[in-house]
Every structure is written in structure tokens, then in C-alpha cells.
TORMARVEX-854422 format. One line per 5 residues: number of its first residue (from 1); for each residue x, y, z of C-alpha. Coordinates in steps of 0.001 Angstrom, whole numbers, plus 500000, padded with zeros to 6 digits. Layout:
NUM	X Y Z ~ ...
***
This chain:
1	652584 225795 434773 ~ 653487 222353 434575 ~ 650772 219322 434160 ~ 652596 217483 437264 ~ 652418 221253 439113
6	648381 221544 438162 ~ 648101 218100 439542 ~ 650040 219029 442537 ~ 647746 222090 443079 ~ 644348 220296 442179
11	644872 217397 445050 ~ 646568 219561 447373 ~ 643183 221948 447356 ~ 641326 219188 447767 ~ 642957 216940 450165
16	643424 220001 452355 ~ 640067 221520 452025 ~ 638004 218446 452387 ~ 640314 217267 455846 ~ 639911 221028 457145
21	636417 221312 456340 ~ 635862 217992 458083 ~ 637554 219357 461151 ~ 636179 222894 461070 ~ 632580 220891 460476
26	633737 219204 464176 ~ 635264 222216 465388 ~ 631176 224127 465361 ~ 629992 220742 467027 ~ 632755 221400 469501
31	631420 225535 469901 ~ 627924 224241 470031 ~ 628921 221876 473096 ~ 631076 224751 475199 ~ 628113 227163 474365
36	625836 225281 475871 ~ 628013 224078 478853 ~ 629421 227558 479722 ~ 626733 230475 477518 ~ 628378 233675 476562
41	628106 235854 479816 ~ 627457 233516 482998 ~ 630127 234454 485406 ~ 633089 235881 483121 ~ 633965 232121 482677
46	633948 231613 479079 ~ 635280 235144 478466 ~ 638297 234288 480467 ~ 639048 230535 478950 ~ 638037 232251 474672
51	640773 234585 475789 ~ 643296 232188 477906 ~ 642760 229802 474913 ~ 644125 232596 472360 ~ 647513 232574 473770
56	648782 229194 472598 ~ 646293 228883 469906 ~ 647696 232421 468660 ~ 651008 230333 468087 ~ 649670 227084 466752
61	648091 229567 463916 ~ 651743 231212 463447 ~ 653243 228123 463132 ~ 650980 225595 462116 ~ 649183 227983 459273
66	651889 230246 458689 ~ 655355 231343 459092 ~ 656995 228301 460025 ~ 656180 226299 457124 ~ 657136 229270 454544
71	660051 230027 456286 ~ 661395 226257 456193 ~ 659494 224909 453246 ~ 662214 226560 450653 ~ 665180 225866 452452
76	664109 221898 453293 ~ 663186 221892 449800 ~ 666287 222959 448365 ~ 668191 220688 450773 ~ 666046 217659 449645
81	666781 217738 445873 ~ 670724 218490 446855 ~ 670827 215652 449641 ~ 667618 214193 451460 ~ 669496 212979 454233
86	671149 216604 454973 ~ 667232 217585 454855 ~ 666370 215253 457406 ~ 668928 216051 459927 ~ 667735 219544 459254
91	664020 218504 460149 ~ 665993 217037 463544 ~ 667135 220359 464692 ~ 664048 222105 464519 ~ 661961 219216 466277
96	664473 219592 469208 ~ 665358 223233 469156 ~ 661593 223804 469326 ~ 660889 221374 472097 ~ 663466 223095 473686
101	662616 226925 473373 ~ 659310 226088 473078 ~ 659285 224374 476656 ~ 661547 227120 478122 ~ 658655 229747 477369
106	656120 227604 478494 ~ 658111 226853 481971 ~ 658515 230971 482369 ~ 654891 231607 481588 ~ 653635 228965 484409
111	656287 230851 486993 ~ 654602 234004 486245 ~ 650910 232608 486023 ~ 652091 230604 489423 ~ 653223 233926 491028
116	650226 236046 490070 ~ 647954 233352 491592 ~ 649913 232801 494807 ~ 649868 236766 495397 ~ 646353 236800 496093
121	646420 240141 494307 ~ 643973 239357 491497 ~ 640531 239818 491232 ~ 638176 236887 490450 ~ 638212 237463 487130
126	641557 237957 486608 ~ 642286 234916 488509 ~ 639745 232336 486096 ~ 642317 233627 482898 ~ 645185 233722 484556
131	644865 229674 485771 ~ 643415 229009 482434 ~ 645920 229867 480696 ~ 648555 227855 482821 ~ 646599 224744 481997
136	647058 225482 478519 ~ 650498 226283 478323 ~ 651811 223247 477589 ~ 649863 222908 474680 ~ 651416 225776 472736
141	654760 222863 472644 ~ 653179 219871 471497 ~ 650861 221658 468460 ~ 653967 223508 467703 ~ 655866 220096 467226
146	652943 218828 464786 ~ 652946 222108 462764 ~ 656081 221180 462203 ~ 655673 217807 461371 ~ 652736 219156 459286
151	654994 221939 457232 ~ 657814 219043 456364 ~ 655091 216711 454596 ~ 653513 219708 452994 ~ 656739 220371 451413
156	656641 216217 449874 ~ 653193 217391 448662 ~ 651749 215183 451644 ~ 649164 216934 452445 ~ 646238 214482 453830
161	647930 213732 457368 ~ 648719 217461 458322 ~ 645052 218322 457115 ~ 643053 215967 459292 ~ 645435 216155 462206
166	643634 219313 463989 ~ 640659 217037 463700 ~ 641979 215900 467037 ~ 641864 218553 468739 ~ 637961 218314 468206
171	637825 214869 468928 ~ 639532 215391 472919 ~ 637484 218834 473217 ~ 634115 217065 472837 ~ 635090 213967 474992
176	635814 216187 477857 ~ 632341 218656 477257 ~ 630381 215427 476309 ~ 631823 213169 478914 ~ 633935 214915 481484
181	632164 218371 482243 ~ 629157 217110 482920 ~ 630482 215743 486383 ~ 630999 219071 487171 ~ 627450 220615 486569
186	627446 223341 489080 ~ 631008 224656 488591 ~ 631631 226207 485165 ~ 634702 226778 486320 ~ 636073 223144 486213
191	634244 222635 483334 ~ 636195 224886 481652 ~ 639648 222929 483038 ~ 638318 220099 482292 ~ 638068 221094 478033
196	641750 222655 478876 ~ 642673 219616 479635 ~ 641759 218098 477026 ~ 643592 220343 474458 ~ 646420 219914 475871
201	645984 216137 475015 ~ 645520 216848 471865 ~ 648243 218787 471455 ~ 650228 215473 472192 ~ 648127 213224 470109
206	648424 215878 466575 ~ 651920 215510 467035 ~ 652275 211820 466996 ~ 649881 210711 464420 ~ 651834 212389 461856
211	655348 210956 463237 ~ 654242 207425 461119 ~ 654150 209296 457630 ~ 656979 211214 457816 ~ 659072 207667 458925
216	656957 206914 455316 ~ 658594 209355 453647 ~ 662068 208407 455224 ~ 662492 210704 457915 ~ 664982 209295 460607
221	666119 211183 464010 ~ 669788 212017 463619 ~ 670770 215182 465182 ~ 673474 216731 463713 ~ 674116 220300 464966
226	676998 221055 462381 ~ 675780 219793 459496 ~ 672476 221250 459884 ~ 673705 224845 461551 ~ 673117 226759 458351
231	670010 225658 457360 ~ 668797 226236 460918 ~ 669347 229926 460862 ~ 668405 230522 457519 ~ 664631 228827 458707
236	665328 231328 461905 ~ 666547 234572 460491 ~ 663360 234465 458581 ~ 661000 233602 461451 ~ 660306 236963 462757
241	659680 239239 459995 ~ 657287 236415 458472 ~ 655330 235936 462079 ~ 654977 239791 461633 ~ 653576 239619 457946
246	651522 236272 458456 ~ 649948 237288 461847 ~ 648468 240173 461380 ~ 644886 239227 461051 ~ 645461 236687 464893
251	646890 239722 466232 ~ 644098 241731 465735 ~ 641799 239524 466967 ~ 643731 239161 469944 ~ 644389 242642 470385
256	640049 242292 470317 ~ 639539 239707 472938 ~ 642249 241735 475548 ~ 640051 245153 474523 ~ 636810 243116 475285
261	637886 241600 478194 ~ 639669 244366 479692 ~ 636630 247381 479370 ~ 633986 245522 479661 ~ 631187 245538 483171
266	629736 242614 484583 ~ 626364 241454 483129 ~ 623533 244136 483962 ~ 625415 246387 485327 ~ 626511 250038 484396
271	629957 250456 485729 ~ 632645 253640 485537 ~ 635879 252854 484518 ~ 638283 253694 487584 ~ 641177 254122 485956
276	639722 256695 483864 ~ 638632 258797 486569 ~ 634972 256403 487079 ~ 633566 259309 484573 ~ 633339 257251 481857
281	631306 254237 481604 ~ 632267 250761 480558 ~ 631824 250516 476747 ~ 630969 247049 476434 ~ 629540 244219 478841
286	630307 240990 480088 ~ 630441 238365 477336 ~ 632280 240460 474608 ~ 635110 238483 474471 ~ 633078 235139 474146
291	631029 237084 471443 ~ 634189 237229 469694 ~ 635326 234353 469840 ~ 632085 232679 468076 ~ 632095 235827 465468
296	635568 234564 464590 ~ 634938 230840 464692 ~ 632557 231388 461879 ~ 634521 233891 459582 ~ 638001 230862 460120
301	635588 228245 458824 ~ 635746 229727 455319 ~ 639273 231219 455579 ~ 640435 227985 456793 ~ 638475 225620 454001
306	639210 227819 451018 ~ 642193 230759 451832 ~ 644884 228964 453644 ~ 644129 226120 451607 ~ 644583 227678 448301
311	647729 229496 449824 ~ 649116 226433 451320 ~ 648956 224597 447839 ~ 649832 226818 446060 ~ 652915 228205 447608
316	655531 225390 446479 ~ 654193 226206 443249 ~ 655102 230218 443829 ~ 658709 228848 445534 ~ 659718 226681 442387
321	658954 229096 439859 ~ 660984 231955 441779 ~ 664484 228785 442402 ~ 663793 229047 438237 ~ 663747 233207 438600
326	660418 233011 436229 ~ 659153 236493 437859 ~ 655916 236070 435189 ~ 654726 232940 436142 ~ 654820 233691 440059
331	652153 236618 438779 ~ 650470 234539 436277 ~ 650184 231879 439946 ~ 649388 234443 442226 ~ 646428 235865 439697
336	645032 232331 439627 ~ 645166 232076 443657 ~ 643293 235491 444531 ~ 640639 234619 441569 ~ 639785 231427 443169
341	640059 233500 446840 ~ 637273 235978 445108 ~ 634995 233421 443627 ~ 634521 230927 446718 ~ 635051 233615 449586
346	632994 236395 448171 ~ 629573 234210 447944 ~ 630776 232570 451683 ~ 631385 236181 453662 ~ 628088 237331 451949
351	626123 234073 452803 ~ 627263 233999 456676 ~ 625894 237473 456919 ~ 622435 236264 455232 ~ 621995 233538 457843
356	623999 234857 460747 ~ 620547 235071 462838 ~ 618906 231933 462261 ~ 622302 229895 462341 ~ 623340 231328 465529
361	620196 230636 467099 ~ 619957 227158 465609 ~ 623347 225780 466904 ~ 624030 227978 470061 ~ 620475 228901 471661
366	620677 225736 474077 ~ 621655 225263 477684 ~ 623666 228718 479195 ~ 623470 230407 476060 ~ 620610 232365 475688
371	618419 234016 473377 ~ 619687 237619 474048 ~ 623474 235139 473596 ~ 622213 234526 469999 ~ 621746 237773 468901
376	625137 239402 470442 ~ 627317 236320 468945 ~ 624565 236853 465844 ~ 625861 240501 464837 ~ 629554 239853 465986
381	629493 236795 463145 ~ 627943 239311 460720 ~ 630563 242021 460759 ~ 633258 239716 460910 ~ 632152 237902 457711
386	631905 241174 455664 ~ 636028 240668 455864 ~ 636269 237229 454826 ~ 637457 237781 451031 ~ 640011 239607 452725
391	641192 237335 455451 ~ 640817 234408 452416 ~ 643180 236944 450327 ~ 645661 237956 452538 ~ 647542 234016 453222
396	647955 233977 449284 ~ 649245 237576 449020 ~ 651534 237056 451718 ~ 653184 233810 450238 ~ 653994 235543 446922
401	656194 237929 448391 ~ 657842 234923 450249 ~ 658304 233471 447623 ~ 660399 235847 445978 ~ 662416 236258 449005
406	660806 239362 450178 ~ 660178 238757 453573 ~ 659845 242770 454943 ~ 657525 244488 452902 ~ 654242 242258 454484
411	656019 243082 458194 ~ 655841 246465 457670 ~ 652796 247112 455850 ~ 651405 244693 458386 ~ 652486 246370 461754
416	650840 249337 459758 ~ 647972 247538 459968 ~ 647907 246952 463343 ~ 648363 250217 464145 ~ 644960 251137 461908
421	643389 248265 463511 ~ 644100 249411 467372 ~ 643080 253265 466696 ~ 639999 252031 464764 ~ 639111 249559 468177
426	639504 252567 470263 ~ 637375 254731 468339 ~ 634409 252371 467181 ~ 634092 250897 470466 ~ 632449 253891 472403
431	629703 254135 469565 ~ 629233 251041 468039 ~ 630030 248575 471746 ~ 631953 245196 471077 ~ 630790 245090 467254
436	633023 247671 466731 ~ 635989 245843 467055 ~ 634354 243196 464766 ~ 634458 246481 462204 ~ 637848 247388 462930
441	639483 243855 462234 ~ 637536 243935 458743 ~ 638365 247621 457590 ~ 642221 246504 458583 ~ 642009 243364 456613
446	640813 244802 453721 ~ 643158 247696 453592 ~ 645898 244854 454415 ~ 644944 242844 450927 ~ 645006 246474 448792
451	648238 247563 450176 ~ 650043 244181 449640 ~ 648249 243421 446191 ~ 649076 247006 444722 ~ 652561 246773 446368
456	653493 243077 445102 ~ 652020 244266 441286 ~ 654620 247333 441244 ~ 657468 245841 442680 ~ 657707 242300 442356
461	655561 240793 439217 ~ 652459 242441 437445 ~ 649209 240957 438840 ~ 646752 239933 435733 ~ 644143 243111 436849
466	642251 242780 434019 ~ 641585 238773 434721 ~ 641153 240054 438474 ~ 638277 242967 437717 ~ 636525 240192 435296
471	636531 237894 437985 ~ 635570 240377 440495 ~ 632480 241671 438631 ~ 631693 237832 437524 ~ 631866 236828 441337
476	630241 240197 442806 ~ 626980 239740 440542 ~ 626911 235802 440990 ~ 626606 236970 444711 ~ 624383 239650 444334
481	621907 236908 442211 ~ 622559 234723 445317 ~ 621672 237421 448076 ~ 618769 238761 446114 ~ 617247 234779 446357
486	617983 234283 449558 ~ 616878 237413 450921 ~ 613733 236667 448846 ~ 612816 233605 450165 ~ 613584 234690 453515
491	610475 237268 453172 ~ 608451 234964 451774 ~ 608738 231908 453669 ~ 609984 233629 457595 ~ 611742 232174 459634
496	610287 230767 462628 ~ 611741 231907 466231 ~ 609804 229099 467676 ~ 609657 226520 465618 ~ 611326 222911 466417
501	614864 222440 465492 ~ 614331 219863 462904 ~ 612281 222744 461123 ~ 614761 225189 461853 ~ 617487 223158 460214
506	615429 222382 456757 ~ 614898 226096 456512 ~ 618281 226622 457129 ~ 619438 223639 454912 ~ 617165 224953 452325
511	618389 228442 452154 ~ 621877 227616 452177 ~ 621470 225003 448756 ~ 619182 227820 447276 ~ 621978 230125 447863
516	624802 227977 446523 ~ 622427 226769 443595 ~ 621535 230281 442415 ~ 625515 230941 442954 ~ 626680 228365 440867
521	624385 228693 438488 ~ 625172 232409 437577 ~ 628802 231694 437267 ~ 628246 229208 435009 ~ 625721 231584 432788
526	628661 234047 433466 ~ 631152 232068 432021 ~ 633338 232216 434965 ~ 636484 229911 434665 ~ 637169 229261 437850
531	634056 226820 437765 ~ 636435 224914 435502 ~ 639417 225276 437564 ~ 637959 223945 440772 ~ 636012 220910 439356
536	637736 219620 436872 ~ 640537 217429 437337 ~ 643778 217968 435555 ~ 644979 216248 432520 ~ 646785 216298 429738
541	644870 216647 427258 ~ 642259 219312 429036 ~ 643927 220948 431912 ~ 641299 223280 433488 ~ 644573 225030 435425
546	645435 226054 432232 ~ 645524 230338 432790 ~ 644301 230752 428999 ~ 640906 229127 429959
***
């Protein structure tokens, strides 16, 4: 690897980790406010907006963190070192052929949501998703727009702007809980319009903050359909099998919220399912969905911070080396990416299981959300984070078969996936309730990241395995050390259920840095390199990138 390419990866992880952190840091501010505003159960209403909010989020994460920008990223790229203004014109196309397909779906979804509401067919429940999710519509254009914006400067190594963009989305959500909902005390119903509101606002707002650098850059509107016709399907023959390889993990959880949402009673009751003769009772309750939600909020925080910003980084990286046909180094790239994915998602998916209890009670237990709130969204965090090294691994496993032009293998292994993933729901759900499908999406992720990992080794390039099991049992006793501390301290200084929550966050606080400390510290007594890796910066003279360290 290159000095310039180390350099490239070593700002580009931190630029994008730092600005998603920050916004994932708002993002639980955001959760804390709608938890409190709306709780987990109280009248289906946050179950239906967790859910209605899925649908254009669902795309924003296709697009935004995914197959757009590896679909386009090679071909802009390759246009851009031929002729930068072809590449522009090219960046043209898709801004308007997206506003415009983009707009046509959202214009057929608000028919049909308009037509199921005007029927008066719908239950009440079915009624709060259904006009939630026509609020929200719209949205799925505008954050569409800026994940394009966002792949184009992350293909000029720009990464800063499309990294603290989302922190808008953030920004609107908690001016309408902090400032807007309130007005609306005794309808949680209108609260919840009034924070759709405001991400649709957003939506607007990520797209045109990052219209100023890419004018920086030299980006100029000049539609030209002929020029640019080529270019346009390449980017779009590509789309769909990469969605299907890239969106596996979404899908799930999405296939998790519908499950949750669909079979589960009201709040204290004990209903039969009619449809299935009303012999067999409801398997979850009221609140599943929501429960969901907050278990996946938690488990993104670390996929977002360290997985899709190692595989964002590192992906132009993978893409050069396979324009050069250097098959070894793509390996030798891809190695380095899943052993920093094991070393700072291991220790994370481990630690949010540790503290799942005490944090959920610290930042949720307020307002609606109650105690018995806690503890559902409590073990729904907890077996969602047992799958984080795998939803950390699977963006960078993913991007090396992109880069090699391979585009089918992940979309078939992944609607294999799916498949587990559904039977699995189905099954676990009846003895296990709504943690079950917490289980299912982290079985399905994990045999996702063996079946692609073994696959890319044998077919594509050799994976470094015996770099990979050192790191592995490095990073797996560095995070036993750190569970055996934590769970230590934890019986010898108990938490509190009713203490204030000033004491509740120093115990918190102080658990957490004894964790990281005792962490950090055994990697370094392990000689583990990636210590090296992520905190050194890159020079010539002692490049920590360097994959003989």
C-alpha cells in the first residue's frame, strides 16, 4: 500500500468516525427525547411511527451507506482521471434521474397511503402507520439526493461534509420533541407528526449543505443525457444486485419490526390470533416493535462509528488496487479491514451487553417510558449487540467483492440469509417472544460474515487467516480481561436502581473507562498491532499501516 493510500485511509477513518460518532452521540439524545415523549407501549404510537420511519430510512441506509456509493464510486472514479468534466455531467444525471424516480415512488406511495386512509377500512392502528408513513415519504427523496452528494465527495477522499451531514437530521428531530411536541401534550399522536415533520426537513437541509463542497471541488450542473448515458447504466445495472448484497442486515430488521408489529396484542392483554383460527395466542405484546427499534439504535452506534467507517475508507483503496488487477493486495487490504472490525467491535458488542441494564435505564427510564420499558428495550439491546462484530464485518466483506467486480455472489448468499433469518423469526418467536427476533438477526449476521469471508478467500484473493486467528485470539482475550473487570466491579460496587442520575451516570462513566482501560491495556501487553494502526499517524518514515507490523 502506498504512503499517500495509508494517509488516505488514516484521515478517512477518522474524519468519518469522529463526524458519525458525533451524530450517533446526538442521534441517543434524540431516542432519549422520543422515549420520553411517546414510551415504548402507550397506545401503539411509537410502534407505528419506529416502523413507518423504517421505510424511507431503509433507503437512506441503501443509498446513503451502501450500494449507491459502491456502485458509482468506480465508474465516477474512472471517469474523473479520463475527463473530470465527463464525471461531472455524470454526477448531473443521477441528481436528476433520482429526483425524478425517486419522487415518482414517493407520489405512488402517498396515492396508496391516501386511499387506505380514505377507505375507512383500517383499524386504529393500522391507520397511526399508515399516515405516518405518508408524512415521511418525501423524505426518502431529499436524503437520497445527499447520499448522493455524500458518495461523489467520498470518491475525492472528502469525507468530513458527508460525515457530519446526518448530524442534521438530529438537530430538526430534537427541535420538534424539544420545542414543537410539547404543544401537543395530550396527543402522542401529533407528537409523533410533529418529529415526522421534522425529518423530512432534514432531509432537505442534508442535501444542501453538502451542495457548497462539491461546487469546491468543481462540480457544475450540466445535464448531458448522451454523453453521460453509459456511465448511467453502468452505476444502474449494478444497483440491484448490490442493494441485495449490502441490505441484508436493514432487511432483516425490517422484516423484525413488520413481525413485531403485525403479531403482537395490545398492552395487558392476552389475545388469539384470528387469522389463525383465535387458537393460538399472540406471541409478543404491544411495544415490540419500539423495543426494536432502541435494541437496534444501540448495536448501529458501533457499526456505524467503526464498520461502515472502516469499509467506507477503505473501499477506494480495494477499487484502485483491483483498476491495477493486484488480486494480493485487495487480500492483504481486506485482512487489515476485518482485523481492525475484530479489535474495536469485539470489545464494543461485548461491552453493550455488560451495561445494557443500567444504560437503558439511565437514558430511557423518564417520562412514558417506564421501568418495565427499560428492561424490554434492556434485553432487546443485549441480543442485538452479541452480533455487532458481525454487522461491523459484513460492510467490509461486502466491498471486497465489489471491488473485484463481483457483484452476485453477496446477493445470493445474502437472500440466503434472509431466508435463514425469516424461518429463524418464525421459530424463536413462540418461545423466546420479541427477543427472538433480536436472536435471529444475529445468528443470520454471523453466518452472513462466514459464508462471504470463506467464499471471497477461495475464489477471489486468499484472506491472511493466520493474521486473522492471531488477531481474533488477541482481541477475544483482551475482551474477556475487559468483561471479567467489569463484571467484577459490577458485584462489588452494585448498581443502584434508585439512586440519582448524576450517580447513575459516574457508575456508568466509571465502568465504561474501566472497561476500555483494562481493554487497551491487554492489547498492548498482547502486542496487538492494530493499537499501532489506529493511533498512529502515517508517515514515511514509520507507517503504522504498514501490514508487516
Amino acid at each position: 500500500m502506498a504512503t499517500s493510500d495509508r494517509r488516505h485511509l488514516w484521515t478517512g477513518f477518522w474524519a468519518t468516525s469522529l463526524g458519525t460518532l458525533a451524530s450517533r452521540v446526538l442521534g441517543l439524545v434524540r431516542d432519549i427525547a422520543t422515549a420520553s415523549l411517546l414510551g415504548l407501549g402507550e397506545g401503539g404510537v411509537m410502534d407505528a411511527f419506529v416502523v413507518a420511519f423504517r421505510v424511507p430510512n431503509l433507503l437512506r441506509r441503501i443509498f446513503g451507506e451502501g450500494a449507491l456509493a459502491v456502485s458509482f464510486l468506480p465508474v465516477f472514479s474512472d471517469q474523473f482521471h479520463r475527463d473530470p468534466g465527463r464525471a461531472w455531467q455524470l454526477v448531473s444525471v443521477l441528481f436528476t434521474w433520482l429526483a425524478i424516480g425517486l419522487s415518482a415512488c414517493a407520489l405512488v406511495g402517498e396515492i396508496i397511503c391516501g386511499v387506505l386512509l380514505a377507505s375507512g377500512a383500517t383499524s386504529h392502528g393500522v391507520s397511526q402507520l399508515v399516515g405516518l408513513t405518508a408524512a415521511m415519504l418525501p423524505y426518502l427523496v431529499f436524503i437520497c439526493l445527499a447520499a448522493q452528494a455524500s458518495a461523489t465527495l467520498q470518491a475525492l477522499f472528502e469525507f468530513r461534509w458527508a460525515a457530519l451531514a446526518p448530524l442534521l437530521l438530529n438537530v430538526c428531530w430534537l427541535a420538534a420533541a424539544w420545542g414543537v411536541a410539547p404543544y401537543f401534550a395530550s396527543d402522542k399522536l401529533a407528537q409523533a407528526y410533529a418529529i415526522a415533520a421534522a425529518v423530512l426537513v432534514s432531509g432537505v437541509l442534508q442535501w444542501l449543505v453538502q451542495l457548497p463542497a462539491l461546487w469546491k471541488l468543481g462540480f457544475r450542473f450540466e445535464y448531458d443525457w448522451a454523453a453521460s448515458r453509459q456511465a448511467f447504466w453502468q452505476v444502474g445495472r449494478s444497483m440491484l444486485p448490490i442493494t441485495l448484497g449490502m441490505a441484508v442486515t436493514q432487511l432483516n430488521t425490517l422484516m423484525d419490526s413488520l413481525i413485531a408489529w403485525g403479531l403482537s396484542a395490545e398492552a395487558g392483554t392476552s389475545q388469539t390470533i384470528a387469522w389463525l383460527g383465535g387458537a393460538v395466542h399472540y406471541p409478543m405484546q404491544s411495544g415490540a416493535a419500539a423495543a426494536i427499534y432502541f435494541g437496534e439504535r444501540f448495536y448501529q452506534f458501533p457499526v456505524g462509528v467503526l464498520g461502515l467507517t472502516i469499509a467506507t475508507v477503505i473501499y477506494p483503496l480495494l477499487s484502485r488496487h483491483a483498476a491495477r488487477g493486484d488480486r494480493a493486495q485487495i487480500g492483504a487490504d481486506l485482512t487489515l479491514g476485518l482485523r481492525l472490525v475484530w479489535f474495536t467491535a469485539l470489545p464494543a458488542g461485548i461491552g453493550i451487553i455488560l451495561v445494557a441494564q443500567p444504560m437503558t435505564r439511565l437514558l430511557f427510564q423518564r417520562g412514558a417510558f417506564t421501568s418495565d420499558d427499560a428492561v424490554r428495550a434492556a434485553r432487546m439491546i443485549a441480543c442485538y449487540a452479541g452480533g455487532v462484530w458481525a454487522y461491523c464485518a459484513l460492510p467490509v466483506l461486502v466491498r471486497g467483492f465489489y471491488a473485484i467486480g463481483d457483484r452476485t455472489t453477496p446477493a445470493k448468499l445474502g437472500l440466503l440469509v434472509v431466508g435463514l433469518n425469516f424461518t429463524l423469526n418464525l421459530t424463536l418467536i413462540w418461545p423466546l417472544a420479541e427477543i427472538g427476533l433480536a436472536v435471529s438477526t444475529a445468528i443470520a449476521a454471523g453466518v452472513q460474515v462466514v459464508l462471504l469471508a470463506t467464499t471471497f478467500s477461495r475464489t477471489a484473493s486468499r484472506l491472511a487467516w493466520s493474521a486473522l486467528a492471531r488477531s481474533l485470539a488477541q482481541g477475544a482475550a483482551a475482551t474477556a480481561a475487559m468483561a471479567i473487570a467489569v463484571v467484577a466491579a459490577g458485584s462489588w460496587f452494585p448498581a443502584d436502581a434508585d439512586a440519582t442520575r448524576v450517580a447513575q451516570a459516574l457508575q456508568l462513566s466509571w465502568t465504561i473507562g474501566l472497561g476500555a482501560s483494562v481493554y487497551l491495556t491487554t492489547a498492548w501487553l498482547l502486542g496487538m498491532r492494530e493499537l499501532g494502526i489506529l493511533f498512529s499517524r502515517p508517515n514515511r518514515e514509520r507507517d503504522p499501516l504498514d501490514p508487516r507490523r
